[in-house]
KOLLO-909795 format. One record per residue (C-alpha): x, y, z; residue number from 1. Coordinates in nm, 4 decimals. Example, Ala and Ser with C-alpha at 12.3 -4.5 7.8 and 13.67 -1.06 7.14 Angstrom:
BEGIN
+----------+----------+----------+-----+
:        x :        y :        z : num :
+----------+----------+----------+-----+
:   1.2300 :  -0.4500 :   0.7800 :   1 :
:   1.3670 :  -0.1060 :   0.7140 :   2 :
+----------+----------+----------+-----+
***
This chain:
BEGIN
+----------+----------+----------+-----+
:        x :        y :        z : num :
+----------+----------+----------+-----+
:  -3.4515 : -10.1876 :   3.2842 :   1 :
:  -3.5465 :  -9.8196 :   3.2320 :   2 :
:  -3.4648 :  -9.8350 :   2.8638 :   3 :
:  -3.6155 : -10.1853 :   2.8222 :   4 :
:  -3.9780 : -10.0019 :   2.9602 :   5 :
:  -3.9500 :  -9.7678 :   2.6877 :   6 :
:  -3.7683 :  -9.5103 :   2.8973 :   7 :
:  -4.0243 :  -9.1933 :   3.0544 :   8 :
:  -4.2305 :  -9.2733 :   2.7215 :   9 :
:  -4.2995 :  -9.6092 :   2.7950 :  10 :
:  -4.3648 :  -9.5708 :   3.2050 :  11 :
:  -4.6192 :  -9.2630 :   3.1064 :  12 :
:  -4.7672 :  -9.5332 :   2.9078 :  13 :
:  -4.7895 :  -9.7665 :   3.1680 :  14 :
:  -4.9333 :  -9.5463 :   3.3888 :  15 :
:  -5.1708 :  -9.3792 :   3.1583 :  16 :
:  -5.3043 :  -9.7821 :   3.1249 :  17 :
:  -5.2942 :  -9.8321 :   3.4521 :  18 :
:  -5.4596 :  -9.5241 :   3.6248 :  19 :
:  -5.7885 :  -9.5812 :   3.2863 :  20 :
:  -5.8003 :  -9.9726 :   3.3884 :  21 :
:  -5.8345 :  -9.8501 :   3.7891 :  22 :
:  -6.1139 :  -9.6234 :   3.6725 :  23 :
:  -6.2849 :  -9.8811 :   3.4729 :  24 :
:  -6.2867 : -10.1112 :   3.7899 :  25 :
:  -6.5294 : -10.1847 :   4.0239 :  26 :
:  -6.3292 : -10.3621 :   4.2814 :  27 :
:  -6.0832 : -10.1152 :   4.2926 :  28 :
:  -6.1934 :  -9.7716 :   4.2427 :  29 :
:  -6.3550 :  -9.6972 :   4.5654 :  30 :
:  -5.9431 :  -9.6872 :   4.7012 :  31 :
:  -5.8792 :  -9.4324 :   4.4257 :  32 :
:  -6.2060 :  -9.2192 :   4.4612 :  33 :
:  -6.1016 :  -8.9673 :   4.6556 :  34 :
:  -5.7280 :  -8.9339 :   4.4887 :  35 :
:  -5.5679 :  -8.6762 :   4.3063 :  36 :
:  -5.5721 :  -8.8305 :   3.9962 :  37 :
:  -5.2800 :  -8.5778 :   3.8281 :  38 :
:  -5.0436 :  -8.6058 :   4.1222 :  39 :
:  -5.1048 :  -9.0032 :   4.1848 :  40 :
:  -4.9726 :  -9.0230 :   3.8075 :  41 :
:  -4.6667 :  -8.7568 :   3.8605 :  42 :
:  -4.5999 :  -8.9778 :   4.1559 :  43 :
:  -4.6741 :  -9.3695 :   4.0175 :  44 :
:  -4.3915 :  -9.2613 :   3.6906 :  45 :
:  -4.1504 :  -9.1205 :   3.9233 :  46 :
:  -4.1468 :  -9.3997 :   4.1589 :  47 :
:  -4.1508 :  -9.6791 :   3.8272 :  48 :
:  -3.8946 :  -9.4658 :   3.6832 :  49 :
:  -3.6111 :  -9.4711 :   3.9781 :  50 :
:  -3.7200 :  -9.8368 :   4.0630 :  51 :
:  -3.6330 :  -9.9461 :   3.7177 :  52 :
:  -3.2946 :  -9.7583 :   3.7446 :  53 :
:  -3.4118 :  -9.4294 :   3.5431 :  54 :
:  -3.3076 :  -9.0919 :   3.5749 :  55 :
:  -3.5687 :  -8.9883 :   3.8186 :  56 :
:  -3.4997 :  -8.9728 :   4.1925 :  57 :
:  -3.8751 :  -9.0917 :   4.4110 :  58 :
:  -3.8810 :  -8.8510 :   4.6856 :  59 :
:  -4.2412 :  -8.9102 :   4.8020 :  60 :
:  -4.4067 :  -9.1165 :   5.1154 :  61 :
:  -4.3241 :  -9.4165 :   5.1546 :  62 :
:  -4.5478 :  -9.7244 :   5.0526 :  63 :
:  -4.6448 :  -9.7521 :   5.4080 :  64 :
:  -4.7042 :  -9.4014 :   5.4514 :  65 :
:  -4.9583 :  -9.3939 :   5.1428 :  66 :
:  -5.1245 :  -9.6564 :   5.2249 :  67 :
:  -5.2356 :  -9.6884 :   5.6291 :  68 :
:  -5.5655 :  -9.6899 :   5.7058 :  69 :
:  -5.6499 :  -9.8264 :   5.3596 :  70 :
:  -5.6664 : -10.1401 :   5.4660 :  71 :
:  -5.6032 : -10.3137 :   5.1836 :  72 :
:  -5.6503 : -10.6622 :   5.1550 :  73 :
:  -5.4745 : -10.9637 :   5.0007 :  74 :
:  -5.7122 : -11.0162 :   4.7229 :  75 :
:  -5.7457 : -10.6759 :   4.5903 :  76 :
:  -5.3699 : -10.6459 :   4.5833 :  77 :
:  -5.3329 : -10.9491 :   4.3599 :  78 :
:  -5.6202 : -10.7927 :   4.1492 :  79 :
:  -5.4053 : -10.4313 :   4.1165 :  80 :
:  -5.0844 : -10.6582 :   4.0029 :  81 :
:  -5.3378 : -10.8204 :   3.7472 :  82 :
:  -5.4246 : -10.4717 :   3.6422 :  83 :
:  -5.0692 : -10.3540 :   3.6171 :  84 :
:  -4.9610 : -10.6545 :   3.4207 :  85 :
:  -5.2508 : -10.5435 :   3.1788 :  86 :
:  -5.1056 : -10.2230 :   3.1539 :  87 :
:  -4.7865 : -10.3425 :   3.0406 :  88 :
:  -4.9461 : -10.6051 :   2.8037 :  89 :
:  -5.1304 : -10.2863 :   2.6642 :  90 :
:  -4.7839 : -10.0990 :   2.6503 :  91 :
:  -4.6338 : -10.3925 :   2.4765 :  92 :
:  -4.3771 : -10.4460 :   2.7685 :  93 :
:  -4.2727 : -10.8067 :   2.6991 :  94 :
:  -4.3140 : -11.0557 :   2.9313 :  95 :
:  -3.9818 : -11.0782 :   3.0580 :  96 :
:  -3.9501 : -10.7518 :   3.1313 :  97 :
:  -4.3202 : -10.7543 :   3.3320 :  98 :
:  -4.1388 : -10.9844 :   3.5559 :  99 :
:  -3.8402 : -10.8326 :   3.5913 : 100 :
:  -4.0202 : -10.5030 :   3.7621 : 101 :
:  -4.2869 : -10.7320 :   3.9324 : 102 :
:  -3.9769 : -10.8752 :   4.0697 : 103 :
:  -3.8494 : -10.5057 :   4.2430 : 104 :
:  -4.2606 : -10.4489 :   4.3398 : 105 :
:  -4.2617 : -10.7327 :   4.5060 : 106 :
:  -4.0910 : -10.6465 :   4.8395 : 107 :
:  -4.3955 : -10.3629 :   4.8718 : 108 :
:  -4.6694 : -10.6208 :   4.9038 : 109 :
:  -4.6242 : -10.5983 :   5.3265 : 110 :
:  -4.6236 : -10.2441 :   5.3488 : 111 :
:  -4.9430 : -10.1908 :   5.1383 : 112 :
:  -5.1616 : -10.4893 :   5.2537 : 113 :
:  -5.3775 : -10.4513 :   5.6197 : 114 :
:  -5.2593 : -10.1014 :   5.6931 : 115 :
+----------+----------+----------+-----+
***
């Protein structure tokens, strides 16, 4: 799957997309406000790289551990998936592909949401 993302190229894409449409968003920002922008990036393409089967290995927090206290809920998740999906689009990730990491993100939904 790593390849079919365009390898480090294409994931640096996706999360270049990602991290501009999250700071063009007023639903969403106010989670992001306070981040390191640089080292939410470093750590976003690691983690996309190893979950697509890349060379990278994600030794950061977990998803839990980023995200208590956040208390993120249900709606803006779905609306951060939407975003995502728009950063592939803008990539040029085809669809199938889109699902096929959606598909490994999945499992994260219950450790991010109400935390």
């Amino acid at each position: 799957m790593y390849e079919k993302l365009g390898g480090e190229k294409g994931i640096v894409s996706i999360v270049n997309n990602l991290t501009k449409n999250i700071g063009h968003d007023e639903q969403l920002f106010h989670y992001f406000a306070q981040s390191n922008v640089s080292r939410f990036k470093k750590s976003l393409i690691l983690y996309l790289c190893a979950t697509s089967d890349g060379p990278c290995q994600y030794n950061g927090d977990s998803m839990q551990q980023i995200h208590d206290g956040m208390d993120i809920n249900e709606r803006d998740f779905n609306h951060l998936v939407d975003l995502l999906i728009d950063a592939m689009n803008e990539t040029g990730i085809s669809h199938p592909i889109q699902n096929q990491l959606l598909a490994r993100l999945v499992p994260l939904r219950k450790q991010i949401i109400y935390r």
